[in-house]
N, C-alpha and C positions, 0 to 999 in steps of 0.2 A: 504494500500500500504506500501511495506517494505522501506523505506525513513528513515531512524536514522534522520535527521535532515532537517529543514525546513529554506529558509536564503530568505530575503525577500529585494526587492526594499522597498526603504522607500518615497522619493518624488513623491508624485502622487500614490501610491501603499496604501501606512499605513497613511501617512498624508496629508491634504488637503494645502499643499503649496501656493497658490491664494488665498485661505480665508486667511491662516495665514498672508504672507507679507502686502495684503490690509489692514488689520484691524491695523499690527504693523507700516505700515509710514504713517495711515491716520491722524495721532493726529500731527503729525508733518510739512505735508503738508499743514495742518489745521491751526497751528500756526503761520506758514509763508504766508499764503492767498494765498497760490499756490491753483489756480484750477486747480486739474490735478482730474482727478478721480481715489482713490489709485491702483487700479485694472490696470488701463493702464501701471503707473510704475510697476505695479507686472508683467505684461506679458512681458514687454520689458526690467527687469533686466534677466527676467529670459529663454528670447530669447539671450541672453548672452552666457546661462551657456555651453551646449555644443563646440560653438565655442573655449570659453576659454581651455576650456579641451583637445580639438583636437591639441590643438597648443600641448600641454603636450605629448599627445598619439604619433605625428608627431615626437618629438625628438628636435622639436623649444627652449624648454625650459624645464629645468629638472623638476621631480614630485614638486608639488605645491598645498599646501591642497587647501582644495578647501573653506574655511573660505577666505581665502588671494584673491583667482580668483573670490570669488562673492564681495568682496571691492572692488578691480577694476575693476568689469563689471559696481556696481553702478556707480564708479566715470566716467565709458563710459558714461553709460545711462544719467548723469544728464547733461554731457558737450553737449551731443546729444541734448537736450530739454530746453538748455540754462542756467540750474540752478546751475551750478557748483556754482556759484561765492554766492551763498542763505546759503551755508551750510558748516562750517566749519569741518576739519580733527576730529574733536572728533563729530560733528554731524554724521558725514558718518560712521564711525566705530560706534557711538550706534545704526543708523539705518542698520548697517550688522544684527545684532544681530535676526534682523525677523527671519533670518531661521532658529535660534534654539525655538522659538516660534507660533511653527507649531500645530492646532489641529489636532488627528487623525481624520479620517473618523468615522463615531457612530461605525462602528461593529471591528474596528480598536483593542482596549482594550482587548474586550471580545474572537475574535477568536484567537486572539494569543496565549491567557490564554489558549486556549483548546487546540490550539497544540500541546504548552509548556510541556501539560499536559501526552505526550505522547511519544516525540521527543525534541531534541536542535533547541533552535531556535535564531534566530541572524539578525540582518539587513546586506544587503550585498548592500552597498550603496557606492555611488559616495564622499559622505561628511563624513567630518573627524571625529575621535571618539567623542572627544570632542564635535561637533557640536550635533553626533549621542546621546550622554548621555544624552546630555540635552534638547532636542528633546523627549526622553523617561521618563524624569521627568517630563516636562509640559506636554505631553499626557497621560500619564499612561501606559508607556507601558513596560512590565516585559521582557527582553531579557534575555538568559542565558550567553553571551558576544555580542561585537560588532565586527562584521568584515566589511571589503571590502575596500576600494581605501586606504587607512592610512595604513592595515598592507599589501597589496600586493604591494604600491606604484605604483600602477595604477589605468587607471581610466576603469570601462568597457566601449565599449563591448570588450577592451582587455580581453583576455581569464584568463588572468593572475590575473585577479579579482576575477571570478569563482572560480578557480584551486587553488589561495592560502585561497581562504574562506574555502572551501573542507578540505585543507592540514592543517591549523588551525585548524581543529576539528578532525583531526587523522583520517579522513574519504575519500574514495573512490571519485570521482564526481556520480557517479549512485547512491552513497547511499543518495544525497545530491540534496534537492529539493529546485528549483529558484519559490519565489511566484511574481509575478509582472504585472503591468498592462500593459505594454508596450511589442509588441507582435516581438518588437525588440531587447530588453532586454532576453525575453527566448532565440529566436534563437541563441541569441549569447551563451547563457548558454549550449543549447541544442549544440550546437556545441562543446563546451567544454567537452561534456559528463555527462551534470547534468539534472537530474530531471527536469518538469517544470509544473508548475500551473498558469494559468491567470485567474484572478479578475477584469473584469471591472470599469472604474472607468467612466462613461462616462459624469463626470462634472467637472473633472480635469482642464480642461483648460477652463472650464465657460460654458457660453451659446453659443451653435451651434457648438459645436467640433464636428470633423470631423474622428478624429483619434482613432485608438485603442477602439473601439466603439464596438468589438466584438472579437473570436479569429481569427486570422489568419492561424492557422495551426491547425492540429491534436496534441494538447499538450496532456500532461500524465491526467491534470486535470483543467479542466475547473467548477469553481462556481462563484454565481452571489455574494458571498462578503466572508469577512473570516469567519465567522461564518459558512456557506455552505461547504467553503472550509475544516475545523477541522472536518465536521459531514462526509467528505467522504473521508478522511483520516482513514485506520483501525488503531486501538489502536495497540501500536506492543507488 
């Protein structure tokens, strides 16, 4: 397929965000004899994140990377479950840091490696560059830049996510393919005029999800992971 370039969801799409967060505040919860099981505060900061966003999207409050809107989702989440008063201002800011310590998914590494190998490839993500860098150091993962919410100063499914990731790379939106698990995130892309590929991911959100568990539309390209995904991409 002729695509000059490939720009991919990264939470839930390229890295496993619920492994990642549980594993980074279980030593911590662990420390303070919280029983919470780390998994619980992972689904419930991270039942945050869109709302926090929308306020953004809405015009409630000007762009806000989104580093800053998951420290104060946590300090929502913790006042919600009674622990504010467990964890002080420098504890909460080293436990944001989870979400730059995110593992890929296994085949995470290796198919972007073959995309790369053929086309530009980039995260077109909700989280800010910084976040996104170092997200790509601890997983291994080769970008050839970082776009999405930090340089269009939106967040998607504003179109304007899309359309300046696009514009960033001197490229078309049709020349410009959205990879992602979320069959909500295409549409949105596909609305903007860009390429779309879905990757299931259907353990994203744990055991017994519900969601995004298959395609929902006639995308350009559907495979069961990125490796699948790079073998049915033609070389250009």
């Amino acid at each position: 397929m002729a695509f000059e370039a490939a720009i991919f969801d990264v939470f839930g799409t390229v890295v496993n965000w619920r492994r990642g967060v549980s594993e980074a505040v279980a030593p911590a919860l662990a420390a303070k004899g919280i029983e919470i099981e780390p998994a619980s505060l992972a689904d419930a900061w991270r039942n945050e994140y869109q709302p926090s966003m929308e306020r953004v999207r809405a015009g409630e409050r000007p762009y806000t990377r989104l580093d800053t809107l998951h420290h104060e989702n946590l300090l929502r989440v913790l006042e919600r479950m009674g622990l504010a008063d467990r964890f002080t201002v420098e504890e909460t800011a080293a436990l944001n840091t989870a979400w730059e310590r995110l593992p890929g998914w296994p085949d995470a590494p290796a198919g972007i490696a073959a995309i790369r190998a053929h086309r530009l490839v980039a995260p077109c993500s909700n989280g800010s560059i910084g976040m996104m860098a170092r997200i790509a150091r601890f997983a291994g993962l080769e970008w050839d830049c970082i776009l999405g919410a930090d340089v269009a100063r939106a967040y998607k499914p504003d179109p304007a996510a899309y359309l300046g990731s696009a514009a960033a790379l001197g490229l078309e939106p049709g020349s410009v393919l959205m990879v992602a698990a979320h069959n909500a995130d295409l549409a949105a892309a596909r609305a903007a005029g860009l390429g779309t590929a879905f990757v299931p991911r259907p353990h994203e959100h744990g055991p017994g999800q519900t969601t995004d568990l298959g395609p929902e539309s006639e995308w350009d390209v559907v495979a069961e992971d990125l490796i699948a995904l790079a073998a049915r991409l033609e070389p250009r």
